[in-house]
Each structure stands twice: as C-alpha cells, then as structure tokens.
TIDREN-43043 format. One line per field, with one value per residue (C-alpha): residue number from 1; x negated, y negated, z negated. Coordinates in steps of 0.1 Angstrom, whole numbers, plus 2048, in hexadecimal, padded with zeros to 3 digits. Example, Ala and Ser with C-alpha at 12.3 -4.5 7.8 and 13.67 -1.06 7.14 Angstrom:
<nodes>
i: (1;2);
u: (785;777);
v: (82D;80B);
w: (7B2;7B9);
</nodes>
This chain:
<nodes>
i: (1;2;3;4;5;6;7;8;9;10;11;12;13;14;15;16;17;18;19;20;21;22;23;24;25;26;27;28;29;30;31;32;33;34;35;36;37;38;39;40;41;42;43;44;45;46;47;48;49;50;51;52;53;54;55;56;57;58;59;60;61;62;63;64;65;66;67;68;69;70;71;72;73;74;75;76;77;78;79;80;81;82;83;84;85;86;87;88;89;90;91;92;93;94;95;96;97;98;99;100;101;102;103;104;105;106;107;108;109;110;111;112;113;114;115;116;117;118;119;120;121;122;123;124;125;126;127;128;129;130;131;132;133;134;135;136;137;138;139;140;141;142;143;144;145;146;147;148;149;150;151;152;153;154;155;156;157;158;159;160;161;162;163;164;165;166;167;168;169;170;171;172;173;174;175;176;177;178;179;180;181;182;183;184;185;186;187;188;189;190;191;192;193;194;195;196;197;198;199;200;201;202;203;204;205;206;207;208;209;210;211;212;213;214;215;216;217;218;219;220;221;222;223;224;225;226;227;228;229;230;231;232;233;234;235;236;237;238;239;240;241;242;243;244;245;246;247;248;249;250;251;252;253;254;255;256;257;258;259;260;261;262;263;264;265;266;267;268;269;270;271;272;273;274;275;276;277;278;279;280;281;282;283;284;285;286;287;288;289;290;291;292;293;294;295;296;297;298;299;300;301;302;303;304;305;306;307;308;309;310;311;312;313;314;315;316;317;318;319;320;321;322;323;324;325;326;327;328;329;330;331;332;333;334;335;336;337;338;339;340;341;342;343;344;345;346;347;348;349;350;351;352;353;354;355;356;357;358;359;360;361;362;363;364;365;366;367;368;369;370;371;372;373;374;375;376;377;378;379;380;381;382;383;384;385;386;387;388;389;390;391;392;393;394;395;396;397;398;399;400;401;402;403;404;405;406;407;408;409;410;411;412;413;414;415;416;417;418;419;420;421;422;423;424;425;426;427;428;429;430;431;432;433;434;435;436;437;438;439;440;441;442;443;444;445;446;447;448);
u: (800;7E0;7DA;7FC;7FD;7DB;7E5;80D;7FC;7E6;7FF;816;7F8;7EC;810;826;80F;82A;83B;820;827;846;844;86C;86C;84F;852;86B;862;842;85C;86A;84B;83D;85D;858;836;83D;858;844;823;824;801;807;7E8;7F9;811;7F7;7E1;801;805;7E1;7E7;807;7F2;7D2;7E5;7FC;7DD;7C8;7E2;7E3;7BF;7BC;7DE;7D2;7E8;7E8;7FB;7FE;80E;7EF;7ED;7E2;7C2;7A4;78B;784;775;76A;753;746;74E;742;722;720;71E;718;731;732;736;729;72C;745;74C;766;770;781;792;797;7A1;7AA;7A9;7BC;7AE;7AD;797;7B3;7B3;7C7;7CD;7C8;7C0;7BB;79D;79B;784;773;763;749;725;708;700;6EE;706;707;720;729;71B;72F;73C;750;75F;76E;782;7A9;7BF;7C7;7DD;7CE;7AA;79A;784;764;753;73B;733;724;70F;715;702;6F6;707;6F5;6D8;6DE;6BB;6AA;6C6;6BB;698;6A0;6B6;69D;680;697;69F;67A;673;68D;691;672;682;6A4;6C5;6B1;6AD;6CF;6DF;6CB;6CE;6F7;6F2;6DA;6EB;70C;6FD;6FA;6E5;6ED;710;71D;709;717;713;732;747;743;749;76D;774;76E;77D;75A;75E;75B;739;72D;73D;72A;73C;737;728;708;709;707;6EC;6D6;6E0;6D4;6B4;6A8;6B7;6A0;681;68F;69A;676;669;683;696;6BD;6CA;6AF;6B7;6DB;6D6;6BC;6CF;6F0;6D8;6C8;6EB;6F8;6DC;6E2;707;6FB;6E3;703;717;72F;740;762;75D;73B;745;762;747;735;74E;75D;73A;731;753;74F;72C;73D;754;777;782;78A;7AD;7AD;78A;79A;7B3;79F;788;7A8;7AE;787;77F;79E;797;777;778;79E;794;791;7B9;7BD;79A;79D;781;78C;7AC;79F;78A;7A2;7C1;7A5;794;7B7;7BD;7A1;7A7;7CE;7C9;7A7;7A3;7C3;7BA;79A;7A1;7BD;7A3;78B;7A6;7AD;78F;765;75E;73D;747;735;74B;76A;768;75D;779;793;788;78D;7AD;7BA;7AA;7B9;7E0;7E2;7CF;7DE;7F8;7E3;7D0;7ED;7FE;7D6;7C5;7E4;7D4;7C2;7A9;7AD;78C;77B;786;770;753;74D;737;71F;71F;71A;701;6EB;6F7;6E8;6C8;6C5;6CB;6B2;699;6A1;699;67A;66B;674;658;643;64A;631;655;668;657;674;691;691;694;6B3;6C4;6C3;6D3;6ED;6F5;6FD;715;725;72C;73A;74F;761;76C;78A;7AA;7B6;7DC;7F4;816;825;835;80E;80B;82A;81E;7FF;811;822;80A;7F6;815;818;7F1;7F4;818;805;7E5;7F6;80E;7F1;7DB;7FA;7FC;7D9;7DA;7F5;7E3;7C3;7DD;7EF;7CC;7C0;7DF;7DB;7B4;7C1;7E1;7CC);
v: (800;7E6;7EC;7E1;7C6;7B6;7B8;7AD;791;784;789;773;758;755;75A;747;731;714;738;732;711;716;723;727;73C;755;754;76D;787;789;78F;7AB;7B8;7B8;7CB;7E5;7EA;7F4;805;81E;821;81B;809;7E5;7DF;7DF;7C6;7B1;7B7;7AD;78E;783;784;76F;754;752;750;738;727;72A;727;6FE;6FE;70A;6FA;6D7;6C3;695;67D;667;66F;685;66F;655;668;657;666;683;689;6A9;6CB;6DC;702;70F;708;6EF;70A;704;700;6F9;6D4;6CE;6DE;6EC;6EE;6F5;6D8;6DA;6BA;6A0;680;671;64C;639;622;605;618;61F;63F;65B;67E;69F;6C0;6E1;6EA;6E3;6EC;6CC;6C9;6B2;6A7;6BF;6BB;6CB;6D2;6EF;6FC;6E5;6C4;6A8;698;67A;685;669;673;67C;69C;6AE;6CD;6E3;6D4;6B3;6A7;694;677;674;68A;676;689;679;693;6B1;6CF;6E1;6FA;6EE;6DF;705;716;6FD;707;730;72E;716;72E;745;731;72E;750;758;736;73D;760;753;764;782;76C;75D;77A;783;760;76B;78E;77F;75C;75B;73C;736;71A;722;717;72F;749;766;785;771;770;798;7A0;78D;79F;7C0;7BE;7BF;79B;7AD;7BB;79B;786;78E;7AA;7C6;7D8;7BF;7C1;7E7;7E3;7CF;7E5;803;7F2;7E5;803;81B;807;7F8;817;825;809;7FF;820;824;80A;7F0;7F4;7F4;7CE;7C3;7CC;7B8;79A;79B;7A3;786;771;779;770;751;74B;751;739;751;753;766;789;78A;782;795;7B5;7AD;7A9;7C9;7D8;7CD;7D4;7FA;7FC;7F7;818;807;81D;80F;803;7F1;7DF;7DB;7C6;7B5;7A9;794;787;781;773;756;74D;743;739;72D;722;747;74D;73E;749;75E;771;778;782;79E;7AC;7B3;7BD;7D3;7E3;7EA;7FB;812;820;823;834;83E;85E;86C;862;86F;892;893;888;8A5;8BF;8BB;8AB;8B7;898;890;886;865;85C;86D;858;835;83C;842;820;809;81E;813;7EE;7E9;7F8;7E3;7BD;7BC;7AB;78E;793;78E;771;75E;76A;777;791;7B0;7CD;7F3;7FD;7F2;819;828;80E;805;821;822;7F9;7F8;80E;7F9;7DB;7EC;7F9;7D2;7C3;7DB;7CD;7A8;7B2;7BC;7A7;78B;7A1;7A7;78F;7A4;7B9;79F;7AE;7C8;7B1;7AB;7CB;7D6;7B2;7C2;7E1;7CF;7B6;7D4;7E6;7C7;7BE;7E5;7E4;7C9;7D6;7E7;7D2;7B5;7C2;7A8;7A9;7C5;7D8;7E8;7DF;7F6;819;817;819;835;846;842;84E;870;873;873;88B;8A2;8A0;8A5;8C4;8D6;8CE;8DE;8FD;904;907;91D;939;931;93B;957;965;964;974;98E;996;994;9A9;9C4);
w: (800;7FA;81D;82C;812;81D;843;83E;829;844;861;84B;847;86D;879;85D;84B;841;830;818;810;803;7DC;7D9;7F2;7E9;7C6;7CC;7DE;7C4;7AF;7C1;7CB;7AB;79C;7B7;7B1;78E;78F;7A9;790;76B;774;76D;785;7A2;79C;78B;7B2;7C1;7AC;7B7;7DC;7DA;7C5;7D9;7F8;7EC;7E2;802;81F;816;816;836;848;855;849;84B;838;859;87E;88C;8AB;892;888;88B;87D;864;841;832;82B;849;841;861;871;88C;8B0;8D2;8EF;913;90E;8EA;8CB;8B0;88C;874;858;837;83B;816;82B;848;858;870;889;874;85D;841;82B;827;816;829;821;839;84F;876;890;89A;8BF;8BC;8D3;8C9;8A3;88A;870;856;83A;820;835;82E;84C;85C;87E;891;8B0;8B7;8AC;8CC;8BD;8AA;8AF;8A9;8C5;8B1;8C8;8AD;88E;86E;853;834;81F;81E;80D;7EA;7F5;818;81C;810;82B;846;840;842;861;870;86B;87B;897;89E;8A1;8BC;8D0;8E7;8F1;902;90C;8F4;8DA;8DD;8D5;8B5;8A9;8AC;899;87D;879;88B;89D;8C0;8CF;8F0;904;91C;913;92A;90F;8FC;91B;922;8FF;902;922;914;8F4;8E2;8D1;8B1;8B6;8B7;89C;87C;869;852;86D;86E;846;845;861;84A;82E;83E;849;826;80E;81A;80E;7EF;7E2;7E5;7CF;7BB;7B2;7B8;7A3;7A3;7CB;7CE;7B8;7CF;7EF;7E4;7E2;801;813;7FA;807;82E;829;818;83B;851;83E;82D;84F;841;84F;83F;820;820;82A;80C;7EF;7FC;7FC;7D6;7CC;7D9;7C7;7A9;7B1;7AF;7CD;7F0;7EF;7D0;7DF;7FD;7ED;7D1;7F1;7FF;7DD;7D4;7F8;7FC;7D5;7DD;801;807;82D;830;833;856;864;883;878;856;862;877;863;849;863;87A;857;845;866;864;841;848;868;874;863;872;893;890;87F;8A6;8BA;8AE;8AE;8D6;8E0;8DF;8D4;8C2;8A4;8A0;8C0;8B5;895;8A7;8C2;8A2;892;8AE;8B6;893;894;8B3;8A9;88F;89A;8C0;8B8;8AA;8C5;8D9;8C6;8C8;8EA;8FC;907;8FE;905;906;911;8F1;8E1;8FC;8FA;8D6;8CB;8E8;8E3;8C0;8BF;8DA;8C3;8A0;8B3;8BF;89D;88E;8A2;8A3;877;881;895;87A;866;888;8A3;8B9;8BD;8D1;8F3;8EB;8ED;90D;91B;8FD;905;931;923;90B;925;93E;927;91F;941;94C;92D;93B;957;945;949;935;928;922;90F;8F8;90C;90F;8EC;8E3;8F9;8EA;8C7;8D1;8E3;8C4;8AB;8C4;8C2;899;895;8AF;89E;879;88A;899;879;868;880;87C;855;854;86B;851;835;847;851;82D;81C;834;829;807;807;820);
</nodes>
C-alpha cells in the first residue's frame, strides 16, 4: 500500500496541484485514510506514515506552485534561491528559482512564493545563489534578460571549487567529456549536444539524468576498497559520506537525493516499503521544491513501479522465455517503470517510447562501464584516451535505439496495460500449474 500511496500522491501533485492547496478539502480524506489504515492493522504506524504524507505535501506543493501577488503580465523582475544549477541551452542558459519576491516595472515589491524555471543569457550560477532575474512571465517559464548575483549560497565557494576541478579535467576531451561531466555532475556546458536528443528519441532520458543508478555505480566502485581498509561497518559510514558528498556536488538534484535517503534508510534495515515511503516524506520535508520536479516525480512513480510489479514480470518472462536473467530482470524493470509513469509521460511530453524495454540493459551497461571510467580517470587522467572510443560506441547505440517509434495517445497506452495484465495472470497460472505437478510428483515418491 506505501507503494500506491507514494505514486497516487505524486500523480495528485504534478496533475492537481491547487488540490493541495485546499486544507478543507484534504483534511478529510486523511481522516478517512487514516481510519482505514487502522482498522486494517492494529499498527498505529501506518496511519501515523499516512499522516506524514498529507502534511509534507500539503507543506511542499505551495513551495513549489509559483504563485504572484500581482497580474503575471505585470512581472518585472524576480527575486530568489537558485535550487537548480544554471545549464546550457541552445540559445543561453537555464536554472530553476525558489521565488520570495517579485517587482513590477516601476521597481515596487511584492510577495511570491513557488519555484520556476528561469531562461536566462549564459551564467554561472549554482544552488543556493541568490539572484535578481529581470525579464517577463511567459506561462510556466520566466524568460531572464539579465540574471544578478546578489550573493553566494553557504559552502557554495568550496562546491564551486570541486566542480571546477572537475570541469577541468574533462573540458579538453569534448562531446567525451560532455557526457561525463552529465553522469558525474548533472551539468552540461554544451548546448545541443546530440547524445541528449537520442536519449529523448529512444526513451533512454533516464539513463542520463542522475539517479540511483549512477549512485549505486559509485557505490560499487568505492565499497570494494573501503571495506578492505576500513572493515564492514567503518565502510558502510564512509561510503554514505562520499555518496552524501557527490549528491552535495550534483546539487541534491531530487532523484539523487531521493536515491540516497532511500539507500541510508535501507542500511538501517527498516525494510523496503516503509523506506520507500519514509524517502517521500524525508525528501519534500527537506527539499519542498522536490514535489513538482519532473525528476523527482519519476523516480518515485518509475521505482514504486519496479517493486510492485517487476518481480512478477520477471518470474513470466523466465518461465516462457530463455532469457539471461540479468536481461529478463532489466527488461521486467523498465516494463513496470514504464506501466506505471506513461501517463505522465503522456500528460508532459505527449508522447512516449516502447523500445526502451528491449534497449535498457545493453545501454545501461555501456552507461555504467562509461561512468566507471570517467571515476577513474579523475584518479588517472592518462585514462581519458579511453573515452573517446566508449563515447563512439554509446553514441551508436543511442542513435539505433531511437529508431523504434514514438507512440502517442492511450489507446497504445491501454493495450500495453493489458498485454501486460495477460503476461502477469499467465505468468501467475502457469507458475501455479507448475507447483502442483512439483506437489503431485512428490506425494507420489512419498506414498510409493
């Protein structure tokens, strides 16, 4: 059930945000939920878990709702917390702001709260700048002719000098070191760079975006070695820091974060659902931009997924299929990701991508072999004469994994479902069929 919740909760958000606003109207169905809860289990935690979702999403969605005190065509210029770092684009650059005020043209001030994705000339800003925007609302964006530092966010100056030193290390190498840059960091420097485009065509965006995937990457890298020196548990404390500092680097980018909350939360053995759940709560208590982030969004609909659904698929898969199991499993996860985020996809993009089930595990293996080695040539930049030749083989499978078509609408949306529903009731039937000869065979050695 803290599956469903998490996903309903962040369909509600990204779909129904002003929902959110209204406390009469919430209040209850906490209520009712909460009764439910307890009258299924004589646990009071769930309820209490249950409780916690309601108020940190009550509490987030009007942090991240932009919202102005004045007509938006009014909007002159904008004053807030950069909570996304300042990216490339074709024409300029990108960042998201936690807004605190807003002016008209005559320079007056106003209130305003929510965050809003800023397109601005090329700057240099990082999370938790302080900045003026001044430009004009245009929707859901504000287009910036100018950007204003007024001062720089705490511990920015020592994260300036980290990613800089990275930066150095992989500028000279190009389109190569423009994608490590985007594995390590999350940050491109480069506008139109083409990898980006054929990830979006094949359905692949999510290889790129920093994830859990690129936090168990670094994980697997660095455990070996620290457990050799440190022993188990001196290891297990060392690794959270180091992923805690690499999250800090990427400019706990809500995916990432979300990764590693869910990661310490596991250490400490609390089991997967109720982790799964306490991540939601944990992640939009601390970061309350995180409710209406894309990112953050799929990663909790497209994870939820997996653990509701993967393991049937996969167990299905096996049964009428030699598959290699790493593939069977891989080909079960994005079958469950993608049954359960399409329609966001849909309701955001429009569009979506089938090919990704087939493609993901050759991909994301190229991707991880990649990443390992963009970690080591930051210990041995003699390395980087291997990028070159792994970025010519990950630009090729990008590019024939978009050649599978785009799908649009749901009437795709709902034969895949049931494709998928008759794929599970056969798996589950046949799984069923095949333990009762296992029992008939062994009462008959017994009885014989």
């Amino acid at each position: 059930m803290g599956y469903a919740a998490v996903i309903s909760a962040y369909y509600a958000i990204m779909m129904h945000p002003a929902f959110f606003s209204r406390p009469l109207a919430v209040f209850p169905l906490l209520v009712l939920l909460s009764l439910l809860l307890m009258a299924s289990s004589s646990d009071a935690l769930p309820a209490v878990i249950a409780a916690l979702m309601f108020h940190v999403s009550l509490a987030a969605v009007p942090c991240s709702l932009f919202m102005v005190s004045i007509p938006p065509e009014d909007a002159a210029a904008l004053y807030g917390r950069c909570i996304q770092d300042s990216s490339m684009r074709e024409n300029g650059s990108g960042y998201r702001l936690e807004v605190s005020m807003v002016s008209d043209r005559d320079g007056n001030l106003f209130s305003a709260c929510g965050s809003i994705y800023v397109v601005a000339p090329p700057s240099d800003l990082s999370y938790g700048d302080a900045v003026m925007a001044r430009g004009r609302l245009d929707g859901s964006i504000f287009i910036a002719s100018s950007s204003l530092l007024i001062e720089r966010g705490r511990l920015s100056d020592i994260r300036r000098a980290a990613v800089g030193w990275v930066r150095e290390r992989f500028r000279p190498m190009g389109e190569a070191g423009e994608l490590s840059l985007r594995l390590l960091l999350g940050i491109g420097e480069r506008s139109g760079f083409a990898l980006s485009e054929d990830a979006r065509l094949s359905g692949l965006s999510h290889i790129l975006a920093l994830s859990g995937m690129h936090l168990s990457i670094i994980a697997s890298v660095i455990s070996p070695p620290l457990e050799a020196m440190l022993g188990r548990r001196r290891a297990m404390a060392a690794e959270s820091a180091a992923l805690f500092l690499f999250s800090f680097l990427a400019g706990w980018r809500p995916s990432l974060s979300r990764a590693l909350i869910f990661r310490i939360l596991m250490r400490c053995r609390l089991g997967t659902g109720i982790s799964f759940v306490l991540s939601y709560i944990i992640l939009l208590a601390l970061f309350p931009e995180a409710a209406m982030d894309l990112g953050g969004a799929y990663s909790f609909i497209s994870l939820g997924g997996i653990f509701i659904l993967s393991g049937r698929i996969d167990r299905t898969l096996r049964l009428f299929l030699p598959l290699p199991p790493a593939f069977s499993a891989s080909a079960a996860s994005s079958i469950a990701a993608l049954l359960l985020s399409i329609p966001l996809t849909l309701e955001v993009f429009g569009s979506y991508q089938l090919g990704a089930i087939i493609t993901t595990f050759p991909v994301s293996a190229a991707m991880t072999l990649y990443m390992v080695v963009s970690l080591a040539v930051l210990a041995f930049p003699p390395l980087s004469v291997l990028l070159d030749p792994l970025f010519c083989a990950v630009s090729w499978m990008f590019r024939m994994s978009a050649i599978f078509p785009e799908l649009h609408g749901y009437g795709g949306y709902m034969a895949f479902v049931f494709a998928a529903a008759i794929l599970i009731a056969a798996g589950s039937f046949a799984g069923r069929r095949r333990e009762g000869k296992v029992m008939q065979e062994w009462e008959k050695d017994v009885y014989s």
